[in-house]
C-alpha positions as CSV (number, residue, x, y, z in Angstrom):
1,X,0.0,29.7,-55.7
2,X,-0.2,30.9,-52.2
3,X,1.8,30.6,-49.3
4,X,2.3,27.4,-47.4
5,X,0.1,28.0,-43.6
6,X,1.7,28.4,-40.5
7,X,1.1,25.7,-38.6
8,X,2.1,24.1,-35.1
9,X,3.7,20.7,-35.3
10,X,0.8,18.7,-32.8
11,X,-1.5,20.5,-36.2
12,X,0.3,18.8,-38.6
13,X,0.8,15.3,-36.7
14,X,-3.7,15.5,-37.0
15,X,-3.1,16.3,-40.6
16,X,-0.9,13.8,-41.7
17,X,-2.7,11.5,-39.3
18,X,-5.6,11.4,-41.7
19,X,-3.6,10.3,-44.8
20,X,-1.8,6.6,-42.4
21,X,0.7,8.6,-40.5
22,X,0.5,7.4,-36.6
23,X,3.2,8.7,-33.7
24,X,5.8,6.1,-33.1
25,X,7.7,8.3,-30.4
26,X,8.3,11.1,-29.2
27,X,12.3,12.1,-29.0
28,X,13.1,15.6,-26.9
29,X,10.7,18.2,-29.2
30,X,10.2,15.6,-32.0
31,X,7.4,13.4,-32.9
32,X,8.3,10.9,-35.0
33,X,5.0,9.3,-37.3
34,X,5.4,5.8,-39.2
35,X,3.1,5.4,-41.7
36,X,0.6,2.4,-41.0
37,X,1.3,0.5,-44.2
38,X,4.8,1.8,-45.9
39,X,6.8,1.9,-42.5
40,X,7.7,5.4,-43.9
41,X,9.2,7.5,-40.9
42,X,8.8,11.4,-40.8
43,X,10.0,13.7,-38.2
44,X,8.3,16.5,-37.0
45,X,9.0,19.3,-34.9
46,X,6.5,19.9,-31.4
47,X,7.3,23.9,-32.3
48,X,4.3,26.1,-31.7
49,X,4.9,27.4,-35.7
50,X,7.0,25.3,-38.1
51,X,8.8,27.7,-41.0
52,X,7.4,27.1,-44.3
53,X,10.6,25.9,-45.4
54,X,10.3,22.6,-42.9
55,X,7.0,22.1,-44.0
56,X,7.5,22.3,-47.1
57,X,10.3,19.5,-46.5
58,X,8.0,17.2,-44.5
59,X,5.2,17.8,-47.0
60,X,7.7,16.2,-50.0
61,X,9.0,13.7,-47.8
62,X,5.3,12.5,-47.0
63,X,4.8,11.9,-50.7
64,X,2.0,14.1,-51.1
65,X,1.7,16.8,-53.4
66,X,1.4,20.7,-51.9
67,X,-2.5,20.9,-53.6
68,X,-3.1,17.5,-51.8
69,X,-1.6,19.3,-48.4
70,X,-3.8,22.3,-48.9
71,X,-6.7,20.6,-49.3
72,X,-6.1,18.4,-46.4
73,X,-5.5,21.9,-44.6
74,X,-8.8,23.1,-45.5
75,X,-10.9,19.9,-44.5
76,X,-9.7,20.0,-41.2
């Protein structure tokens, strides 16, 4: 499998964006997203490149697989 993408945060808030996230706020250097019809909250980062280990994090808490990610990532 290969490695996660280095991405900025402002990419990811457009990716998740396409699968019901929306910004709520915006806190110091986090974006916080709700999801439109679970009221799910994530957090993300407004870091030029977020560490593969935070994405990975924000990917599980999403509730979307890594393949489902990826392919988000390349239909951008």
């Amino acid at each position: 499998m290969p490695k996660l993408p280095i991405i900025s945060g402002r990419e990811l808030v457009k990716l998740l964006g396409k699968i019901g996230y929306d910004v709520d706020h915006q806190t110091g250097s986090h974006i916080i997203l709700r999801h439109k019809e679970t009221g799910k909250r994530l957090t993300v980062p407004d870091h030029r490149e977020i560490s593969r280990g935070t994405l990975r994090a924000i990917i599980k808490q999403a509730g979307i697989t890594r393949e489902e990610f990826e392919k988000l990532y390349r239909d951008k």
